[in-house]
C-alpha positions in Angstrom: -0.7 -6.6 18.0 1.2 -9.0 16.1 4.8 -9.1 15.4 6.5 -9.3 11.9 8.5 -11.9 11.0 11.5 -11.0 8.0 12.6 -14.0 6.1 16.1 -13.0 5.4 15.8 -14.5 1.9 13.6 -12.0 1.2 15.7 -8.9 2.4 19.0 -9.6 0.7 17.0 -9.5 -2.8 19.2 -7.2 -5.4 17.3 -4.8 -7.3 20.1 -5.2 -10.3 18.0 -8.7 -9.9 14.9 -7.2 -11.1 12.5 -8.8 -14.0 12.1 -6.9 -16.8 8.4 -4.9 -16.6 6.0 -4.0 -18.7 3.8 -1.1 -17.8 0.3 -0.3 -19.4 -1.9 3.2 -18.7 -5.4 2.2 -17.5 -8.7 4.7 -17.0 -12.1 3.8 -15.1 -15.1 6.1 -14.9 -16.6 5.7 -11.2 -20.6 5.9 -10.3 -20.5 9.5 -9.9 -18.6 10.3 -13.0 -15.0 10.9 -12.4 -12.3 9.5 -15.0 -9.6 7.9 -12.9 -6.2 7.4 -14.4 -3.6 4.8 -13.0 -0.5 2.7 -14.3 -0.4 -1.0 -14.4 2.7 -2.7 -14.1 3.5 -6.6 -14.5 6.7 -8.0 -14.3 7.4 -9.9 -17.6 8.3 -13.2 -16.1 5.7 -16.6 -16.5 2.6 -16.7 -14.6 0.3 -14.5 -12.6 1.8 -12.3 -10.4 0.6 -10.7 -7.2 0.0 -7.0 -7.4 0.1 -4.2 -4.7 -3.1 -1.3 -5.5 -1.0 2.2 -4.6 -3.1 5.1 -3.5 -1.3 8.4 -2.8 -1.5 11.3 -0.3 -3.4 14.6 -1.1 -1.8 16.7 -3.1 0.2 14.1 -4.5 -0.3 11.4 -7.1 1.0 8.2 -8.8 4.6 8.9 -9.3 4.9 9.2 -5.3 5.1 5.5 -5.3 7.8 4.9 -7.8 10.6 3.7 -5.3 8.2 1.1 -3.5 7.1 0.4 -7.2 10.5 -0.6 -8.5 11.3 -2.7 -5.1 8.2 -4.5 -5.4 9.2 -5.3 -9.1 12.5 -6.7 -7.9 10.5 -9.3 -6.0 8.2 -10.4 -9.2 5.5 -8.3 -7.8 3.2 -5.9 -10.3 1.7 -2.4 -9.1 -1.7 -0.5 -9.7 -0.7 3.2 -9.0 -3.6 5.2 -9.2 -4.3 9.0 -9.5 -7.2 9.5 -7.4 -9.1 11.9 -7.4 -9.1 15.1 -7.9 -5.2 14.0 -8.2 -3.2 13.9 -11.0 -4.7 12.9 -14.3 -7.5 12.1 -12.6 -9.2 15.5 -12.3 -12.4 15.4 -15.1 -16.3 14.6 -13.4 -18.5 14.5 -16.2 -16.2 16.5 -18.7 -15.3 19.4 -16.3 -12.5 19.8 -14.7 -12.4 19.5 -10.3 -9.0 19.2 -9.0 -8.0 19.5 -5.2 -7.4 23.0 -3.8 -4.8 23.4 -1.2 -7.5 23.0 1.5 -8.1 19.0 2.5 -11.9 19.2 4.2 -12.7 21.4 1.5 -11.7 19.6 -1.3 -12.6 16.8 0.6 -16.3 17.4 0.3 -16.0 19.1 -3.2 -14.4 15.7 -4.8 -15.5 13.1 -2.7 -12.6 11.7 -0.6 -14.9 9.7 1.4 -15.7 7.8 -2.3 -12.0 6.6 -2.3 -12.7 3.6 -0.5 -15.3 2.6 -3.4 -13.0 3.7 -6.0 -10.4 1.3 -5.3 -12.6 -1.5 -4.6 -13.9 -0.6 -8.7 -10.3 -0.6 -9.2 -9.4 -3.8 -7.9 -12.0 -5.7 -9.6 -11.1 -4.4 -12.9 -7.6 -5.3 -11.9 -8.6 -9.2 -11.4 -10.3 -9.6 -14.7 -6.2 -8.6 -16.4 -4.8 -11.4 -17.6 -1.3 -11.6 -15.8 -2.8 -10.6 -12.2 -3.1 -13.2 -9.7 -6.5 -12.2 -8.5 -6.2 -13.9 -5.3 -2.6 -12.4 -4.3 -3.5 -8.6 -4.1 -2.0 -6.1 -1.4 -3.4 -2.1 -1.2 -1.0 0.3 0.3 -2.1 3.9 0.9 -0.5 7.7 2.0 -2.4 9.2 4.4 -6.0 10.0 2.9 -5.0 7.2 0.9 -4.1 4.9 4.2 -7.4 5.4 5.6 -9.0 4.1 2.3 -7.2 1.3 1.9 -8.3 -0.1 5.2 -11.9 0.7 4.9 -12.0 -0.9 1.3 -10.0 -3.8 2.5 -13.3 -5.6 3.4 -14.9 -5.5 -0.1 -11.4 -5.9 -1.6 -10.4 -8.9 0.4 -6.4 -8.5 -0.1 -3.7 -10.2 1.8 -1.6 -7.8 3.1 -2.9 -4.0 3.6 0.2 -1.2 4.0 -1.2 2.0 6.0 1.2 4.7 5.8 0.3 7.5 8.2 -2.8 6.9 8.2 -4.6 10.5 8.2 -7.3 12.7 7.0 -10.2 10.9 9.1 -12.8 13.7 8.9 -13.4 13.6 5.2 -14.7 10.0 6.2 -17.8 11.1 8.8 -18.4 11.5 12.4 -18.3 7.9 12.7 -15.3 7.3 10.4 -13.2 6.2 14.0 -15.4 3.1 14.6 -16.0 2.3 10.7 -12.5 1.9 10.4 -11.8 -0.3 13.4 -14.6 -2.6 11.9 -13.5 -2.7 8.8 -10.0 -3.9 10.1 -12.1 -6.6 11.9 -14.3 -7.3 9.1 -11.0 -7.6 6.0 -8.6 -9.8 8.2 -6.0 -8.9 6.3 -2.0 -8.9 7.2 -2.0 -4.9 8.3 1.3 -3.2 8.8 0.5 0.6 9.6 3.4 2.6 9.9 3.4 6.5 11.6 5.6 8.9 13.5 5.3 10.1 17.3 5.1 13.1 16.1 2.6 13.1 13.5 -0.2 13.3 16.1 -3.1 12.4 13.9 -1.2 9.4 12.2 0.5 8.0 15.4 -3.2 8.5 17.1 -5.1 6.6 13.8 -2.1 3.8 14.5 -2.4 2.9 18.0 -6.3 2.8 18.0 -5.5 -0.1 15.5 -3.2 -1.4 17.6 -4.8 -4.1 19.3 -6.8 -5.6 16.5 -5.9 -9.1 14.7 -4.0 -9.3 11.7 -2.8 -5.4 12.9 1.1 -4.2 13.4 2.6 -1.3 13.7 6.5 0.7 13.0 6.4 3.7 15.0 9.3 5.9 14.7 10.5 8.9 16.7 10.0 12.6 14.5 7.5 13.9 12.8 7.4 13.4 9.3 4.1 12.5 7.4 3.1 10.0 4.5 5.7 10.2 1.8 8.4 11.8 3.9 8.1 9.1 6.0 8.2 6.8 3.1 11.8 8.3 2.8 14.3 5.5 3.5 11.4 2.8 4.2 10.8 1.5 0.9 13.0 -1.8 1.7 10.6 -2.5 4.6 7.3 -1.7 2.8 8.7 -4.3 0.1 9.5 -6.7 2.5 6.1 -6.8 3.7 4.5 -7.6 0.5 7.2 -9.5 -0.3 6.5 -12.0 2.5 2.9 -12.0 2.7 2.1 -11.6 -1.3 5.1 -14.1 -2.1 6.5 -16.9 0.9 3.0 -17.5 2.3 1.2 -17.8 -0.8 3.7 -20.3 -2.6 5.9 -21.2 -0.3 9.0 -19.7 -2.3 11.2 -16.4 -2.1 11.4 -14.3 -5.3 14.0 -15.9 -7.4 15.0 -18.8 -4.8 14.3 -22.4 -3.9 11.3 -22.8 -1.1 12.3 -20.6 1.6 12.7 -21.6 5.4 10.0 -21.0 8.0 10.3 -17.8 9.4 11.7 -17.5 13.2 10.2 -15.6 16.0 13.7 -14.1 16.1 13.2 -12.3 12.7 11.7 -9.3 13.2 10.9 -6.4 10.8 11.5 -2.9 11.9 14.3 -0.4 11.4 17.5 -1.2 13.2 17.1 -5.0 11.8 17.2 -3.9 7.8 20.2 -1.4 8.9 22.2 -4.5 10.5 21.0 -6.3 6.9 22.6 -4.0 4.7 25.5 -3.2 7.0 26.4 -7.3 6.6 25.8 -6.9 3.4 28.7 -4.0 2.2 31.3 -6.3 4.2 30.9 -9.0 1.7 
């Protein structure tokens, strides 16, 4: 397991600093008929940028994402929200409508979750072909259902950086769905930061199975909160993540800054280090 490094150039970005952004609705139709609806946004500033694929929790859709979204903007960096689905907008298969139900293995085999995976793969390559998308600086970060299928697209994908947020929901995915996803860690070598509680049994268990592959770390916190709850007072770190591995190691530069210094060993992202960040920070 690796450990994180934070360039403090990178945490002590303003949001008030944030480019302006335009946002554009998108739909795709997959192999098996669904309409998917989703939400590109691009920051408005010259170039390609890098762009983060969002895919939500059940029972949940796009809009979950909105406070990563607008952080990520802040550092020049564009989002694909999607409503998968089932979710959302995204509920039509072949003109009729097939939304989730309150029960996840059910509606799990009803819609499909274990065609996620492919769905944001189809997502990702209609994302390269947009003119204003770096198509070799893209990050996926996933809720839950959504966590799991980031990491098992991540090898046809071939992002940068992969966010795993209690990670969960692994028997829509098979009876083999444990080792698939371990190889397709192996297989994607991507930067993975996969984040759980201890008390979120099936999360924290997902996380620490992962725990020892390359490219893999992990934030475990104490409680028991799951997917976007966790998200809850995280949003800085999830930023920072992208913002270092979609931003510094790809061009060398910080968000809005001159070339940034190599990280140190010292700087190390988790929890207590953003709360000394910002508590520096109100005593200027």
């Amino acid at each position: 397991m690796r450990t994180l490094r934070l360039l403090a150039p990178l945490a002590v970005l303003s949001l008030a600093a944030a480019p302006l952004a335009a946002s554009t609705d998108m739909a795709l139709t997959t192999a098996d008929g669904f309409t998917l609806k989703g939400t590109l946004t691009l920051p408005t500033t010259k170039g390609k940028a890098p762009v983060v694929i969002l895919a939500h929790q059940f029972r949940a859709d796009r809009s979950g994402w909105g406070p990563l979204a607008e952080r990520l903007a802040a550092r020049g960096i564009g989002t694909l929200a999607l409503d998968l689905r089932g979710h959302g907008a995204s509920t039509q298969k072949g003109g009729v409508e097939l939304p989730v139900t309150s029960n996840f293995m059910t509606s799990a085999q009803a819609v499909g979750f274990d065609r996620i995976p492919g769905d944001l793969a189809q997502a990702a390559a209609w994302l390269r072909k947009q003119p204003g998308v770096d198509g070799r600086r893209i990050g996926l970060a996933g809720s839950s259902v959504g966590a799991l299928s980031v990491l098992l697209a991540a090898p046809e994908i071939k992002p940068v950086a992969v966010l795993s947020l209690s990670p969960a929901g692994i028997g829509a995915f098979g009876a083999d769905a444990p080792e698939k996803l371990k190889a397709a860690v192996l297989r994607a070598r991507a930067s993975s930061l996969v984040l759980a509680s201890a008390g979120d049994k099936e999360a924290h268990g997902n996380a620490l199975a992962l725990k020892d592959l390359p490219g893999v770390s992990l934030n475990l916190a104490e409680g028991d909160e799951h997917g976007f709850d966790y998200f809850k007072g995280r949003a800085d770190l999830m930023a920072i993540f992208f913002g270092e591995y979609l931003t510094y190691h790809r061009t060398g530069q910080s968000y809005g800054g001159p070339a940034a210094k190599k990280p140190t060993p010292g700087n190390v992202i988790n929890d207590k280090m953003l709360a000394e960040k910002k508590a520096a920070e109100a005593t200027k």
